[in-house]
MARPAVO-426024 format. One line per 8 residues: number of its first residue (from 1); for each residue x, y, z of N, C-alpha, C. Coordinates in steps of 0.02 Angstrom, whole numbers, plus 50000, padded with zeros to 5 digits. Layout:
<nodes>
NUM	X,Y,Z,X,Y,Z,X,Y,Z  ...
</nodes>
This chain:
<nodes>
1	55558,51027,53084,55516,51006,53028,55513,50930,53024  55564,50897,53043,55582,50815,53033,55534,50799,53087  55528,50825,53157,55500,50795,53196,55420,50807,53161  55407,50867,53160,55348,50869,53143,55310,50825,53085  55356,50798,53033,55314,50766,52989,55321,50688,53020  55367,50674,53060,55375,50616,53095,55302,50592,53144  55279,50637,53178,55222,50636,53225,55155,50639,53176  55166,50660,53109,55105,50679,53071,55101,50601,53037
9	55148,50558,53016,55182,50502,52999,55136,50459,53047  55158,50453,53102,55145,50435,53168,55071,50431,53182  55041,50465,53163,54945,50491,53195,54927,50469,53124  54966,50481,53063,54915,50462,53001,54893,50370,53004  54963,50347,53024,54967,50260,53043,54936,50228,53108  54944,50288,53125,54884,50246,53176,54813,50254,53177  54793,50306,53141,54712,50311,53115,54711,50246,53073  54744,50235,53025,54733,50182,52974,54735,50134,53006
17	54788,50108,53052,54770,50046,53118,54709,50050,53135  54670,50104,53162,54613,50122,53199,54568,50087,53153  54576,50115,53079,54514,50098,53031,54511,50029,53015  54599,49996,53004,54579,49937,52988,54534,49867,53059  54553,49910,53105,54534,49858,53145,54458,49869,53158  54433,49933,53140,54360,49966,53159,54322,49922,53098  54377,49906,53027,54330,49848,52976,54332,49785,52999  54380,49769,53023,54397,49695,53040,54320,49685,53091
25	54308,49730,53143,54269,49731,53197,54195,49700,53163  54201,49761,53102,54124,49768,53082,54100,49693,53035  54164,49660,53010,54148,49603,52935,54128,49558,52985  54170,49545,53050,54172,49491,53087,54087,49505,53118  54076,49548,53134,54001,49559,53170,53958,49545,53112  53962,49570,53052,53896,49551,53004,53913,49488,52984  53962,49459,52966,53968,49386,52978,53940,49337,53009  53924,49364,53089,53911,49328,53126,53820,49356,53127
33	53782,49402,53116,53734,49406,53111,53685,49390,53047  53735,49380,53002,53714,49342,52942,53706,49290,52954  53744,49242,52989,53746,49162,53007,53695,49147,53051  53674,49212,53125,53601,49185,53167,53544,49217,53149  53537,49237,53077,53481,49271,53055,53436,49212,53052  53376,49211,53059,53330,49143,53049,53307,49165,52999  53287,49093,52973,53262,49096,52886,53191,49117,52870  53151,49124,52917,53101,49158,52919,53127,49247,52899
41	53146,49281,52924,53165,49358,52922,53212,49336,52853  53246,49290,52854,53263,49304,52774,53233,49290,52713  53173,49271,52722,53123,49252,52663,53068,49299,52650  53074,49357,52690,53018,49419,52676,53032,49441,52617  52966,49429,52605,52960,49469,52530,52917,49528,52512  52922,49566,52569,52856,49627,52584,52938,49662,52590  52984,49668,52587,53017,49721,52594,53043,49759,52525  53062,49799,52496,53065,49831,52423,53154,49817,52438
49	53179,49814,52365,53261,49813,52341,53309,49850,52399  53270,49911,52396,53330,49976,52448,53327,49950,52529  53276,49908,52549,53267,49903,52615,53321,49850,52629  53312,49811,52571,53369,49744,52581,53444,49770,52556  53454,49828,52549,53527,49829,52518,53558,49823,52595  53605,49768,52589,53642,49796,52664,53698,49839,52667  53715,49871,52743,53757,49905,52775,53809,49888,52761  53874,49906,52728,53952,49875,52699,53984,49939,52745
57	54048,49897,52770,54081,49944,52818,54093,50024,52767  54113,50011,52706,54108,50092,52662,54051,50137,52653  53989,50088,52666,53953,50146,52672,53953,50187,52747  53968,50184,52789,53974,50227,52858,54034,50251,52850  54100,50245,52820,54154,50262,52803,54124,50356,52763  54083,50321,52708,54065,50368,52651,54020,50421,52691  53972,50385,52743,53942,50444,52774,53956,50476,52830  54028,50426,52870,54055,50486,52913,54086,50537,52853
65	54127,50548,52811,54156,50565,52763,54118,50638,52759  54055,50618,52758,54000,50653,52701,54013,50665,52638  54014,50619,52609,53990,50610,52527,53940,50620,52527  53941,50668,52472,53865,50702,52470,53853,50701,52362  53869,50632,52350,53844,50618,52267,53776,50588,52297  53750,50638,52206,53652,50620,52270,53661,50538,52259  53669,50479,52225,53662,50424,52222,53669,50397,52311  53726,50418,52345,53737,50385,52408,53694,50435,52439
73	53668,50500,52439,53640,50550,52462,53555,50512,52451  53529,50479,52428,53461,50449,52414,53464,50398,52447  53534,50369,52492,53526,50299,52513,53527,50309,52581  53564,50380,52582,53579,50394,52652,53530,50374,52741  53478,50391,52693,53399,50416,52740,53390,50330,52772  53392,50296,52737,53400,50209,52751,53432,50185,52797  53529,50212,52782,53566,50187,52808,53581,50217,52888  53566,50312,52889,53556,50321,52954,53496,50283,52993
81	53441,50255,52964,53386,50211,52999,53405,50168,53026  53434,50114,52986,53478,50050,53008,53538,50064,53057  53575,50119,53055,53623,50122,53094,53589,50143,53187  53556,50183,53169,53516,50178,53213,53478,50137,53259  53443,50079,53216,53434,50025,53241,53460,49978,53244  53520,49989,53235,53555,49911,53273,53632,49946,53305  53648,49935,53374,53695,49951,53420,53759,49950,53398  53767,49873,53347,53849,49873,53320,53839,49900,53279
89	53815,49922,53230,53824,49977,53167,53848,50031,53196  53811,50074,53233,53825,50137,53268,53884,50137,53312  53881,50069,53352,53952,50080,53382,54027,50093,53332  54020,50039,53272,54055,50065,53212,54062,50141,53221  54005,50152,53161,53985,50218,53163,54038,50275,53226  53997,50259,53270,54054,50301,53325,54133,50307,53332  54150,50245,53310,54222,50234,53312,54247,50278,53249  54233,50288,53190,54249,50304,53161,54243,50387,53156
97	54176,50411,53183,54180,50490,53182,54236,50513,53243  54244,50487,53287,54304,50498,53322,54351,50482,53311  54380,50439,53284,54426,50443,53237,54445,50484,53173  54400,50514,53134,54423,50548,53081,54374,50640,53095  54359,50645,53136,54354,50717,53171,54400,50761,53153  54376,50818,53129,54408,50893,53129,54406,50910,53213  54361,50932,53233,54347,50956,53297,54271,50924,53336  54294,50939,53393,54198,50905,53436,54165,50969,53485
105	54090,50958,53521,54082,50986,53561,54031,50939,53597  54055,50951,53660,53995,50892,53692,53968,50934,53732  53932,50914,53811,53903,50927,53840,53895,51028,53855  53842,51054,53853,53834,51122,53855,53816,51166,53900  53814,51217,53955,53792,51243,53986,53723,51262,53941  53647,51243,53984,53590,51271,53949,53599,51373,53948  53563,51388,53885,53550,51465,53888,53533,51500,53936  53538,51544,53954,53537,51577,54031,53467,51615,54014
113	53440,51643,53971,53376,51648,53960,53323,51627,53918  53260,51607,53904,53211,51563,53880,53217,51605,53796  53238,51663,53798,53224,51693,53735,53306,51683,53694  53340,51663,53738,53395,51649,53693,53411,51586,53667  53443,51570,53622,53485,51507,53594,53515,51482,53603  53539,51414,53653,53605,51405,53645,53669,51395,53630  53739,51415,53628,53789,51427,53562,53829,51365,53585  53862,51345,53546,53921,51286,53540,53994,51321,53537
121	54030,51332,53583,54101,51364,53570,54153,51322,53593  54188,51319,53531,54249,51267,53554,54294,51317,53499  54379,51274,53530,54426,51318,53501,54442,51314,53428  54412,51267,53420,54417,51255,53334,54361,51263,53305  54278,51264,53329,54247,51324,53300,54186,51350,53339  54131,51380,53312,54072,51395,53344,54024,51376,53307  53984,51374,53350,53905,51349,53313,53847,51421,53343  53821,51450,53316,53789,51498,53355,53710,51493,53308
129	53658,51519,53331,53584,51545,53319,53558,51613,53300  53526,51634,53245,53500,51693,53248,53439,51703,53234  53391,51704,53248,53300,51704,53221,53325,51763,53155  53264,51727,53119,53251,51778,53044,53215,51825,53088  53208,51889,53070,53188,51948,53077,53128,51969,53056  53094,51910,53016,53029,51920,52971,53000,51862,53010  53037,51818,52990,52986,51744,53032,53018,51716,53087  53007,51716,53132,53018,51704,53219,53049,51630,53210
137	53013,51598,53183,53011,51512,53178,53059,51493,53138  53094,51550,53101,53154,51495,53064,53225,51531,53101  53284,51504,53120,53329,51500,53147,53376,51500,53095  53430,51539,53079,53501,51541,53046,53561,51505,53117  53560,51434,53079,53626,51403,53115,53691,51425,53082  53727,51456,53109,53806,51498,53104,53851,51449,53116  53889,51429,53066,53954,51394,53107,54015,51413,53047  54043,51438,53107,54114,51473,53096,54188,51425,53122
145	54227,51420,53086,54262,51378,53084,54354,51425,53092  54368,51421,53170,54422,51461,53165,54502,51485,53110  54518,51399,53085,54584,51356,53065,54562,51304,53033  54502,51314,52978,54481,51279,52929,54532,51230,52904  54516,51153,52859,54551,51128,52811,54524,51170,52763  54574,51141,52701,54560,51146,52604,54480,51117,52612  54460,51039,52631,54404,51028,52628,54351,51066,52647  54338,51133,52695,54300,51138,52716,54288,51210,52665
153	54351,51215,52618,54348,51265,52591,54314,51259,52531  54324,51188,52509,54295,51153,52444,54239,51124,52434  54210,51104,52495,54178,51039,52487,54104,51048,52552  54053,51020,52536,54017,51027,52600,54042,51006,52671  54013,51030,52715,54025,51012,52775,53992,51001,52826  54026,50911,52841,53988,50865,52886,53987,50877,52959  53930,50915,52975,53924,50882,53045,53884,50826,53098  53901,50802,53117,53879,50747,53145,53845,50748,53194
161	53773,50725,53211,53752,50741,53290,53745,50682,53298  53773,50669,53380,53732,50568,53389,53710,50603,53499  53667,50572,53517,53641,50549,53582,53641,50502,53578  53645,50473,53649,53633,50418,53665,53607,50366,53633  53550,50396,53595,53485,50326,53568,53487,50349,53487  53514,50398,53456,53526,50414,53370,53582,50440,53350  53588,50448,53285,53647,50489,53252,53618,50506,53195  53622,50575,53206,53597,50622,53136,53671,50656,53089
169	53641,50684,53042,53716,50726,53009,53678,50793,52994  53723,50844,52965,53668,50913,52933,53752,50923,52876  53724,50944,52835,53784,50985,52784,53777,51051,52792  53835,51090,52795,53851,51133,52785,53860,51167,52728  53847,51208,52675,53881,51243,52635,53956,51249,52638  54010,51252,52579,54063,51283,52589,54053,51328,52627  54151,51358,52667,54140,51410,52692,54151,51463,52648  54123,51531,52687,54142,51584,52660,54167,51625,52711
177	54231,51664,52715,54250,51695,52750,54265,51663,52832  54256,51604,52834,54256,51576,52873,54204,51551,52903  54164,51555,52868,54081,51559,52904,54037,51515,52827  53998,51485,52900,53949,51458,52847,53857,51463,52863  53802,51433,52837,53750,51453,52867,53681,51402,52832  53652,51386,52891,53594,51358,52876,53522,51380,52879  53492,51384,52862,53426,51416,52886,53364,51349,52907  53346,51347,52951,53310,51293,52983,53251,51311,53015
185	53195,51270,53008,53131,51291,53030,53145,51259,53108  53120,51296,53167,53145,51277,53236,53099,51212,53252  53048,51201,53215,53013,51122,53242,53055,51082,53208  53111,51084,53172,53143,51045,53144,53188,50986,53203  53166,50918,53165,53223,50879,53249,53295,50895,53226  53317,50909,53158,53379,50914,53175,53410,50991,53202  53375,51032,53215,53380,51084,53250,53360,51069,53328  53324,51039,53345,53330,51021,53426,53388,50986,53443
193	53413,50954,53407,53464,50916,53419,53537,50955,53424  53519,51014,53375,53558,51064,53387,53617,51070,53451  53515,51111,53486,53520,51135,53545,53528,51110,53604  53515,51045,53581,53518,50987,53638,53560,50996,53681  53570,51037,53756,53644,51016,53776,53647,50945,53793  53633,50899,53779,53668,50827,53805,53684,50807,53724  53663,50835,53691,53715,50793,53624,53761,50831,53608  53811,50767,53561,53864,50775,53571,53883,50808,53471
201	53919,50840,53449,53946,50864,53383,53995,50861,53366  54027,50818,53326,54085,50804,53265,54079,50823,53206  54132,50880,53226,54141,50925,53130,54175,50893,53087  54184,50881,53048,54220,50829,53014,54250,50857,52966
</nodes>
């Protein structure tokens, strides 16, 4: 038992190393892009209040997290834009969903036939597909969670999609029974992204 809370001791202090240096990373970078911003781009006045709120290392903290109070939930749509468009945000960004990860799944064998779905199976959980039965076009995303936390029992649940060139999130419902469920229209991008086998998924 000693060892075990010793190693739990151990991994909790070094995430917090992880985080503090993943802020240190991020103040020192907007620091320095605050200072070669030219005063032209800082004198626009065609942009509205929310466009100018900037990126603070807590808000990517709050949305790897998934905080889901609608106040940060209304800002969200912004801040995945910006993170998006600019390389050190997201690299942030990245550091941190790998760092505070439940479980991942990356690269996928494609579906072996055109009429099927492809599923996400890892040992800590699954992600699977089922067409509605009435309407062809909407898709039930399944994700079942083997060795759940309390959080996933309480609280929505974040998953994270990023490729190469974006990073999306989707919430989950609490679970139930171990299982949780989305219903998604299949032209939806965050359902291609799904299926994507080259992207990558952090349950959080």
């Amino acid at each position: 038992m000693t060892n075990n809370n010793s190693q739990h001791n151990n991994q909790r202090n070094q995430q917090e190393k992880q985080q503090q240096l993943a802020q240190q990373l991020f103040c020192t970078n907007a620091a320095y892009t605050s200072l070669t911003k030219t005063s032209r781009i800082a004198k626009k006045v065609d942009s509205s209040p929310v466009e100018r709120y900037p990126v603070v290392f807590n808000d990517i903290v709050q949305w790897v997290k998934g905080n889901n109070q609608p106040d940060f939930i209304e800002r969200t749509p912004l801040l995945i834009k910006k993170i998006n468009a600019d390389l050190s945000l997201r690299r942030v960004y990245l550091q941190l969903v790998k760092q505070l990860k439940f479980a991942e799944s990356g690269l996928q064998a494609a579906a072996s036939s055109g009429t099927l779905l492809p599923e996400r199976v890892t040992e800590q959980f699954s992600l699977k597909f089922k067409r509605d039965q009435h309407f062809p076009n909407q898709v039930y995303a399944i994700l079942t969670i083997h060795h759940p936390k309390e959080s996933h029992l309480n609280h929505a649940i974040a998953l994270h999609i990023t490729t190469p060139t974006e990073a999306q999130c989707l919430y989950f419902p609490i679970l139930m029974d171990g299982r949780s469920q989305l219903l998604m229209e299949e032209d939806e991008h965050h359902f291609s992204l799904l299926i994507d086998g080259n992207s990558h998924l952090y349950l959080i």
